[in-house]
C-alpha positions as CSV (number, residue, x, y, z in Angstrom):
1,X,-30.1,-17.8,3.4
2,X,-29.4,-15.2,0.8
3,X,-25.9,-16.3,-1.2
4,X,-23.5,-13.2,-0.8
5,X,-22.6,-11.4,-4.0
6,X,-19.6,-12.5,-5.7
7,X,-16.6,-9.7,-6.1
8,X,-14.4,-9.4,-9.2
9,X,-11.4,-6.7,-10.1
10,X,-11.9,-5.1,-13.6
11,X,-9.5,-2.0,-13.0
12,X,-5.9,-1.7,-11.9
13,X,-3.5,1.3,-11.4
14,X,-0.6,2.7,-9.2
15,X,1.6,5.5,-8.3
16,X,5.1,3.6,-7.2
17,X,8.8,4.3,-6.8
18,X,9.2,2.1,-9.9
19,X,7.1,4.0,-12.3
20,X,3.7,5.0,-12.7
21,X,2.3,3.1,-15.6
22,X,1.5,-0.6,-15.0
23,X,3.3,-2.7,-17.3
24,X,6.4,-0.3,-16.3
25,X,5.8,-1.2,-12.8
26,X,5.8,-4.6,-13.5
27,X,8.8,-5.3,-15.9
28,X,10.5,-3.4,-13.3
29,X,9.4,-5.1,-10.7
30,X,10.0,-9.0,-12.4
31,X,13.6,-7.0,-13.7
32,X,14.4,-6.5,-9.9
33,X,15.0,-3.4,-11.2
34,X,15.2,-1.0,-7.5
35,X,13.5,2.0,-6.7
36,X,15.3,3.1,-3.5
37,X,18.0,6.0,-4.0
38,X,19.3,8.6,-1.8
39,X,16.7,11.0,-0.1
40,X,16.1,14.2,-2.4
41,X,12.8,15.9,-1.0
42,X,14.4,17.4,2.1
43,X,17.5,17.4,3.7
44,X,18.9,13.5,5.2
45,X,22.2,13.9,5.9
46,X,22.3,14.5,9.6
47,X,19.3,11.6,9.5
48,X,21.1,7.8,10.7
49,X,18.9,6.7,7.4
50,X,19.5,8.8,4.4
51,X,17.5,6.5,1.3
52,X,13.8,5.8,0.3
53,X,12.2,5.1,-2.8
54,X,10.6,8.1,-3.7
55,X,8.5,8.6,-6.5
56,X,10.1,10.4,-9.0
57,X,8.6,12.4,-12.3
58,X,4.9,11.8,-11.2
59,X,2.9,14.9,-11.4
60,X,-0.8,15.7,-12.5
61,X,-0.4,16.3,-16.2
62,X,0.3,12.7,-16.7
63,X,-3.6,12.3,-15.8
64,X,-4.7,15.2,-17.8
65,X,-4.8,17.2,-14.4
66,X,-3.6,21.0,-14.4
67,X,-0.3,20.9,-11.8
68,X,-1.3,24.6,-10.4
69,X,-4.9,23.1,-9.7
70,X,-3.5,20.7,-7.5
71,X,-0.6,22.5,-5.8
72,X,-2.3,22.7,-2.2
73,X,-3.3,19.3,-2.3
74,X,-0.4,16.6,-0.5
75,X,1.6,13.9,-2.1
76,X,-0.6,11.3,-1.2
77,X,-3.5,12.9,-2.2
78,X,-2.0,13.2,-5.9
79,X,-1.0,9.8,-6.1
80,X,-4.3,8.9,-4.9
81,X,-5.8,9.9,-7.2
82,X,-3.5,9.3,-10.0
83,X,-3.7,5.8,-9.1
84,X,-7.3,5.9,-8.9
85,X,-7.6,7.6,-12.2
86,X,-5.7,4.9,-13.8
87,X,-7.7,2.2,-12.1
88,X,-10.9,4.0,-13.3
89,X,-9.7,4.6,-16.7
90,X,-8.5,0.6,-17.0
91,X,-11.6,-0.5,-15.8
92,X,-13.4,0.8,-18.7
93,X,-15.7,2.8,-16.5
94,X,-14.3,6.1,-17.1
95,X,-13.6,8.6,-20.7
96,X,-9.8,9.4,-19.5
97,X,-9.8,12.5,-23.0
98,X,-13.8,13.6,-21.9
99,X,-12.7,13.0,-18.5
100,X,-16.5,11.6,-17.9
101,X,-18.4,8.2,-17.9
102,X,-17.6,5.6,-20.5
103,X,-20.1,3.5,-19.2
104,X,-23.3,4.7,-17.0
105,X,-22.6,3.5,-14.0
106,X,-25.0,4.4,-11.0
107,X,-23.6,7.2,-9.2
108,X,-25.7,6.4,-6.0
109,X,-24.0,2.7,-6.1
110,X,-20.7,3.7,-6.5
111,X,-18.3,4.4,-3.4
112,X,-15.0,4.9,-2.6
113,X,-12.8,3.5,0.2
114,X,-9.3,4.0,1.4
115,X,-6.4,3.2,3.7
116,X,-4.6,6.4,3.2
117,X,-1.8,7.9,5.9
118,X,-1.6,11.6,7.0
119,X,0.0,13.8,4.8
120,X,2.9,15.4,4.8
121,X,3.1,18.2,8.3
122,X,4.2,21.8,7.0
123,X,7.5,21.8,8.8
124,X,8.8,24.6,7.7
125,X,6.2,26.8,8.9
126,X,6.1,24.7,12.1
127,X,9.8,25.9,12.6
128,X,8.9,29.4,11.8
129,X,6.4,29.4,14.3
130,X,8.7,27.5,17.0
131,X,11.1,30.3,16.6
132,X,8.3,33.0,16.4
133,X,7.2,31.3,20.1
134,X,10.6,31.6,21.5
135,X,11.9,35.1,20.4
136,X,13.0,38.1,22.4
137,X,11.6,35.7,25.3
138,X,14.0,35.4,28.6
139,X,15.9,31.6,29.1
140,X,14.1,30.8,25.4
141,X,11.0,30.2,27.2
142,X,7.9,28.7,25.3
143,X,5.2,31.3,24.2
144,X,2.1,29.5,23.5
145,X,0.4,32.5,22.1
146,X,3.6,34.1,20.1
147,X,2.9,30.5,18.5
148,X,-0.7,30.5,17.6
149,X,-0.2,34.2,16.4
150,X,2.5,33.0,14.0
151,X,0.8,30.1,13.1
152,X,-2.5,32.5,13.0
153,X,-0.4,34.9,9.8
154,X,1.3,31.9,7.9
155,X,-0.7,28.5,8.0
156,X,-2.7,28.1,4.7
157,X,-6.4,26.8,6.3
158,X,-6.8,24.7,2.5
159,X,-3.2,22.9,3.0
160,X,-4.5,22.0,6.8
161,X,-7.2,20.6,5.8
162,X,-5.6,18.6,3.1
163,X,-3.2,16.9,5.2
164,X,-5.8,14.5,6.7
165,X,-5.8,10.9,5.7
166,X,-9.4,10.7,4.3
167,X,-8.7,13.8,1.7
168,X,-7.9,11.5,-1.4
169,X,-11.4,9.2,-0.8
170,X,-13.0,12.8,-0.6
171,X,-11.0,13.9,-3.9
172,X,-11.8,10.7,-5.6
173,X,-15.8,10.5,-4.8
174,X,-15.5,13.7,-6.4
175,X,-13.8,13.2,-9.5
176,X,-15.6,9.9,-10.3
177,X,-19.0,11.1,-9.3
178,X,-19.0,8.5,-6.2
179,X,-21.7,9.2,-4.2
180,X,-22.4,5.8,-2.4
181,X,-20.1,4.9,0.8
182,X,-16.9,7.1,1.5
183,X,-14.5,5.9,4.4
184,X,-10.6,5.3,5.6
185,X,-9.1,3.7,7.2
186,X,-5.5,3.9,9.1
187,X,-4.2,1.0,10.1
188,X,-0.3,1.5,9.4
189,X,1.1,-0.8,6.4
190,X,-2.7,-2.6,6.5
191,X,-4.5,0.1,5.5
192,X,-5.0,-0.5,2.3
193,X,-5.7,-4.1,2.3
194,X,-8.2,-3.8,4.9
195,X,-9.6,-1.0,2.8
196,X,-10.0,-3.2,0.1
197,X,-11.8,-6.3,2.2
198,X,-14.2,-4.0,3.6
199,X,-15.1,-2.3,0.1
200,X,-15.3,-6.0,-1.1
201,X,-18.0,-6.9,2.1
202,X,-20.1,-3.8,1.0
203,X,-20.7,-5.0,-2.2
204,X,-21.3,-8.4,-1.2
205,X,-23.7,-7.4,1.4
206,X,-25.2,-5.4,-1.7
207,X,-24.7,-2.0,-0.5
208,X,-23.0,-0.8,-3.2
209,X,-22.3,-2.7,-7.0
210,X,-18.3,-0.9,-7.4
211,X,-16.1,0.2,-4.9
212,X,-13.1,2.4,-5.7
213,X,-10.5,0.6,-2.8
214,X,-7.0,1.6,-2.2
215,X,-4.4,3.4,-0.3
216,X,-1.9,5.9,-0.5
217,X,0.9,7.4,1.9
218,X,4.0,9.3,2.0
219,X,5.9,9.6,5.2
220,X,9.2,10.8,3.6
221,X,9.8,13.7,5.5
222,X,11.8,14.7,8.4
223,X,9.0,14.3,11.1
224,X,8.5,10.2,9.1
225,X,12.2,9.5,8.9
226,X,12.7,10.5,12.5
227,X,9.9,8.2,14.2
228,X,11.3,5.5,12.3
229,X,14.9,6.1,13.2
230,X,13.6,6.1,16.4
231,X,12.0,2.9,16.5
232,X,15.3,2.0,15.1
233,X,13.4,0.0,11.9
234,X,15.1,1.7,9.0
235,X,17.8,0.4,6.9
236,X,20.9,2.1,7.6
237,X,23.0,0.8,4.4
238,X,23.2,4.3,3.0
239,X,26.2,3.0,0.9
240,X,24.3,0.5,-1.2
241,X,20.8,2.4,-1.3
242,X,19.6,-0.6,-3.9
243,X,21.0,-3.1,-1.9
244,X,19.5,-1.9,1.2
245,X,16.1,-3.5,1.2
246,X,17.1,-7.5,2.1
247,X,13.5,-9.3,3.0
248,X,14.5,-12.7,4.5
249,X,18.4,-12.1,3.7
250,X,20.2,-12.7,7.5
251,X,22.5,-9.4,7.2
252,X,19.1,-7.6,7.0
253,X,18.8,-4.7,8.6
254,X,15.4,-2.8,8.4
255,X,13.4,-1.8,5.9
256,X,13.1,1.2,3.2
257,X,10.8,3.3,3.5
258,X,8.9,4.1,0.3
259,X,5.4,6.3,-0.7
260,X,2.6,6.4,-3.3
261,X,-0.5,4.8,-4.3
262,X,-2.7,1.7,-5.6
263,X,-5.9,1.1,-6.6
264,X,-8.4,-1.2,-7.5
265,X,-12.0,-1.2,-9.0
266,X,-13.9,-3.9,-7.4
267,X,-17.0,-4.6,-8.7
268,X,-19.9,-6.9,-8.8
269,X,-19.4,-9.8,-11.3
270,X,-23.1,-9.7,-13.0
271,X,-22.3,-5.8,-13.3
272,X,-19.0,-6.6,-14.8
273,X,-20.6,-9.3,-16.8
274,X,-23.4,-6.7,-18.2
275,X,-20.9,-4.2,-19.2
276,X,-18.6,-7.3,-20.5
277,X,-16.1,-5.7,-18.4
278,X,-12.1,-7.1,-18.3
279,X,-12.3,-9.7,-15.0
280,X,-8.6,-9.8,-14.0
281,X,-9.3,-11.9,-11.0
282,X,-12.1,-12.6,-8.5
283,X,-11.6,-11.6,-4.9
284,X,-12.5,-14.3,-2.8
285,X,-11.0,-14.4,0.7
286,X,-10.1,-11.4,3.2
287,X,-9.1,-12.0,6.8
288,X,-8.6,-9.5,9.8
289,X,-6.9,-10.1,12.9
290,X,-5.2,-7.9,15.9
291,X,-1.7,-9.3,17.7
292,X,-3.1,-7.8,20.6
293,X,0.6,-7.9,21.9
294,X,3.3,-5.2,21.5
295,X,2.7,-1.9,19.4
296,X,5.9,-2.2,17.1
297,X,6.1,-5.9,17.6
298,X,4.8,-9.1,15.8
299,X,3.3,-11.8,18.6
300,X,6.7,-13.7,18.7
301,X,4.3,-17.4,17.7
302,X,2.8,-15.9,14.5
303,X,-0.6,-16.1,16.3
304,X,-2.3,-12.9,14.1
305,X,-0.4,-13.5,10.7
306,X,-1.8,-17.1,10.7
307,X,-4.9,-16.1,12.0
308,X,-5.3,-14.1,9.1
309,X,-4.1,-16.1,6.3
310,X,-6.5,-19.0,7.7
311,X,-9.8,-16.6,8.0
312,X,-8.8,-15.6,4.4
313,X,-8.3,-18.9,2.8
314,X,-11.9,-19.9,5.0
315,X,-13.8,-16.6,3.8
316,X,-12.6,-17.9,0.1
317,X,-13.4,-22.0,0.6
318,X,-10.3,-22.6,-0.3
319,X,-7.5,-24.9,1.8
320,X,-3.9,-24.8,2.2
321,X,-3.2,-27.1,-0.9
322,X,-5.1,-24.4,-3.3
323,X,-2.8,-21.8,-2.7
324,X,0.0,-21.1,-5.9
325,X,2.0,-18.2,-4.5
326,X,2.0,-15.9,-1.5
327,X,3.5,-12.3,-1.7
328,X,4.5,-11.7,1.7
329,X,5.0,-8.8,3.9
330,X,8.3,-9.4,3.9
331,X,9.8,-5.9,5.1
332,X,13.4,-6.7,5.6
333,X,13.2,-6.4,9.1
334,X,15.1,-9.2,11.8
335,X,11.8,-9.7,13.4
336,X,8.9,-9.7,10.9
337,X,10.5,-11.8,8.5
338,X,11.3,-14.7,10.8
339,X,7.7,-14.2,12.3
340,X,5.8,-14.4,9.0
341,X,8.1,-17.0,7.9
342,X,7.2,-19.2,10.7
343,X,3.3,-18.3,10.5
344,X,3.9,-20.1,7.0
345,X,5.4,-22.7,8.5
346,X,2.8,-23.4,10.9
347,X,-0.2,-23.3,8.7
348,X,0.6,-24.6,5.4
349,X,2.8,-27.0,7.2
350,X,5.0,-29.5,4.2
351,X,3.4,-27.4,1.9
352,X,5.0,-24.0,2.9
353,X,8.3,-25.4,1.5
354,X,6.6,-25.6,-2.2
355,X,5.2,-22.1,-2.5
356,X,7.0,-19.7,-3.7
357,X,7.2,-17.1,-1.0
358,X,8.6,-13.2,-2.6
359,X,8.5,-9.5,-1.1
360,X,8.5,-7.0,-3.5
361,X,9.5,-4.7,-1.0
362,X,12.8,-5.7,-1.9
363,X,12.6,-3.3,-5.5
364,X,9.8,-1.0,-4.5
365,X,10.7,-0.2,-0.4
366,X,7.7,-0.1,1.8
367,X,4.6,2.4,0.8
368,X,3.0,1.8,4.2
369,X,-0.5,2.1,4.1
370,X,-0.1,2.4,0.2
371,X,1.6,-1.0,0.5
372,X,-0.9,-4.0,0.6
373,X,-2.3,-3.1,-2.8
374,X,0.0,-2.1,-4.8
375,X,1.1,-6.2,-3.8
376,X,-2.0,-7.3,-4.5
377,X,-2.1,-5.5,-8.0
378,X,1.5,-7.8,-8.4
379,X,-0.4,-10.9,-7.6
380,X,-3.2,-10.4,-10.3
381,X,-0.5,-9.8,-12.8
382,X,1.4,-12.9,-11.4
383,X,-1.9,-14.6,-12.1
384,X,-2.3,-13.3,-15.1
385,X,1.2,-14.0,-16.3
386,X,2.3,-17.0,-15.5
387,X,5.3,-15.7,-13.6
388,X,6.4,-14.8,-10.0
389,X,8.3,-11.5,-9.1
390,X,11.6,-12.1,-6.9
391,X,12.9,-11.2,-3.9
392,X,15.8,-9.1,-4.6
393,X,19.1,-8.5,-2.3
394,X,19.0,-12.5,-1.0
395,X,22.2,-13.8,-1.1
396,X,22.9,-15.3,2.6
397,X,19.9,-17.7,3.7
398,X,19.0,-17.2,7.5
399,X,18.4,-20.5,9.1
400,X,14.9,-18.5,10.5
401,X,13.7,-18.0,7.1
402,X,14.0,-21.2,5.2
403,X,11.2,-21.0,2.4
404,X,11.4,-20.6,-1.2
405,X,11.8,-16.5,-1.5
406,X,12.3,-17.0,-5.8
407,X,15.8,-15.4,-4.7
408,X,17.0,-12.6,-7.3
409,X,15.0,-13.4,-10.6
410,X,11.6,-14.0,-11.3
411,X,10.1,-17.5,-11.9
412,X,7.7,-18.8,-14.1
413,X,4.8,-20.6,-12.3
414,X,1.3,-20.5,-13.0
415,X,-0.9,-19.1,-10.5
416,X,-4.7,-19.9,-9.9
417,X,-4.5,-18.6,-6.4
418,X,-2.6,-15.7,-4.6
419,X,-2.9,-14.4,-1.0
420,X,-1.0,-11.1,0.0
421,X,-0.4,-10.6,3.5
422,X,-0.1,-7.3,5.6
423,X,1.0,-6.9,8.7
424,X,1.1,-3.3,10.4
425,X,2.6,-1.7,13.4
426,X,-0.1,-1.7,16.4
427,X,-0.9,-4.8,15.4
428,X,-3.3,-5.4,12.6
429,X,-3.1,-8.3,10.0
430,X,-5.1,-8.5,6.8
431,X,-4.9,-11.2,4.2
432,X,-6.6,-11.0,1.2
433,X,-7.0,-14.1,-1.6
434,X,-7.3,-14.0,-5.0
435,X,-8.7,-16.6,-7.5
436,X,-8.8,-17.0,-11.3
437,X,-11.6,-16.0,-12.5
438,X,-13.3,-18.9,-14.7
């Protein structure tokens, strides 16, 4: 039997409501510093939720990208491939000022693969062709064709097409010369993670030697805001819009949503070692499960969150007593926190009460499908550290959720292995574990 191929991160980046450079990310992040404010990019305030954590300040020129080049392209498309550039551009793998290859990597074993959401919908010529549909017409009858006509004069056929989710794995094959695999996935908020174990399983299987893996989302806009509302899984705590994002915390009382990006270059170790490439850590476990229950709802036992973590720590040889530190999923919703927090529980048994448990989701609100990496990018520089990011807003413990969440400050604590867990609506759960690389 042929011994799989071993997988190694050399190249980090993100686009986050904290910042977009990665040591600002991150002494944000361990500063519990949070990115949720009130909503800005359209009109909230008939909306039950009026905060997120937008991204603010990011546009292309910070990657050397003309803005008016990219002006038809969506939000998560740009921070797609901003973080993507950055990842690149880390890795040592790409000339940022020639905007070419630094190193000469094989363009045919090079491939990109993402867990990216739909873009933004153009609602206001949606409404203009809703009114267009109903004018001059009897009762306010519905026009199908007075609707395609209007839509016919005033939809832009590029900004369509740019609002599907695998646009930004399309935009960054291109940029990086990436002609090897090319896919995305949407699995809600574990997109990106899955993303990221499947790029990894390509290069073990050696189909590829570098994967570009990541995700990138932005669902702030009225059509987002409403579903969620709807569901009733948004924070309403408009008053305190830092506050308002309480993983594990019992008055909890839905989460934040947030948007942007984060990438990873995941590459071959003997390819990193030829290029003496930076190893930040070596990917070692990923683990993919389905509920199979309820479409917004976490099986009430923890049955797919533990059967992911276990596949992950089994896909990595590892056990329950390896395990250093576990960034959770941790939303800040009444459900999904006491779920994961008992699928702890159940696996790591004892143990679970001596790992420090944190969601980051409490600083940076949830990126959905953007959201599994930009966690496991914390983990790495957890790892790399020596220090654990907190869980900010916990002040009243909830007898459901009784594990170590490193409460309000960060924590020093060395870290040889990380898992990050991702749970998303429908029902899919990734893990993924990380290892120092020695």
């Amino acid at each position: 039997m042929v011994a799989m191929r071993r997988v190694v991160i050399t190249g980090i980046g993100l686009v986050t409501p904290i910042g977009y450079e990665v040591e600002t990310v991150w002494q944000r992040l361990l500063a519990g510093e949070s990115g949720v404010g009130m909503i800005t990019l359209f009109d909230a305030s008939n909306f039950p939720t009026k905060i997120a954590a937008e991204v603010k300040g990011f546009n292309m020129s910070v990657i050397g990208e003309s803005e008016s080049d990219w002006e038809l392209q969506d939000r998560h498309t740009r921070f797609a491939v901003g973080a993507g550039f950055k990842a690149m551009v880390d890795s040592g793998l790409w000339d940022a000022a020639a905007k070419s290859k630094l190193f000469q990597y094989d363009s045919d074993r090079i491939g990109v693969y993402t867990g990216a959401g739909e873009g933004e919908q153009d609602f206001d010529n949606f409404t203009k062709m809703v009114l267009a549909s109903v004018d001059g017409n009897p009762n306010g009858e519905f026009d199908m064709g007075k609707f395609i006509k209007r839509g016919v004069e005033i939809l832009d056929p590029i900004k369509e097409l740019e609002q599907e989710p695998h646009m930004p794995a399309a935009h960054l094959a291109a940029m990086f010369q990436a002609f090897g695999p090319n896919a995305n996935c949407l699995t809600a908020c574990s997109a990106s993670p899955q993303a990221v174990g499947e790029a990894a399983q390509m290069i073990k299987r050696n189909e590829t030697d570098l994967m570009i893996a990541g995700g990138a989302h932005s669902m702030i806009h009225p059509f987002g805001v409403t579903g969620f509302n709807l569901l009733t899984a948004l924070s309403t705590n408009n008053d305190d819009p830092a506050g308002a994002s309480r993983p594990f915390d019992r008055e909890r009382d839905g989460f934040v949503l947030g948007e942007g990006a984060a990438m990873v270059v995941l590459e071959e170790l003997e390819h990193a070692r030829k290029r003496d490439a930076k190893i930040y850590a070596e990917l070692v476990g990923y683990g993919a499960t389905s509920d199979a229950f309820r479409i917004t709802d976490i099986h009430p036992e923890g049955r797919g969150a533990i059967g992911c973590m276990k596949q992950a720590l089994e896909d990595a040889n590892l056990t329950i007593n390896d395990v250093d530190y576990i960034n959770a999923h941790g939303t800040s919703t009444t459900v999904n926190d006491r779920v994961e927090s008992l699928a702890i529980r159940k696996l790591f048994g004892d143990r679970a009460y001596k790992i420090p448990v944190s969601s980051t989701k409490s600083v940076t609100g949830h990126l959905v499908a953007a959201a599994g990496v930009s966690e496991l990018i914390y983990c790495i520089l957890a790892m790399r550290d020596g220090v654990v990011p907190p869980t900010i807003n916990y002040h009243t413990p909830d007898p459901d959720c009784d594990l170590d969440y490193v409460p309000n400050k960060p924590r020093e604590q060395k870290v040889n292995v990380a898992i990050s867990n991702s749970f998303g609506f429908g029902g899919q759960n990734v893990t993924l574990a990380i290892k120092r690389f020695a």
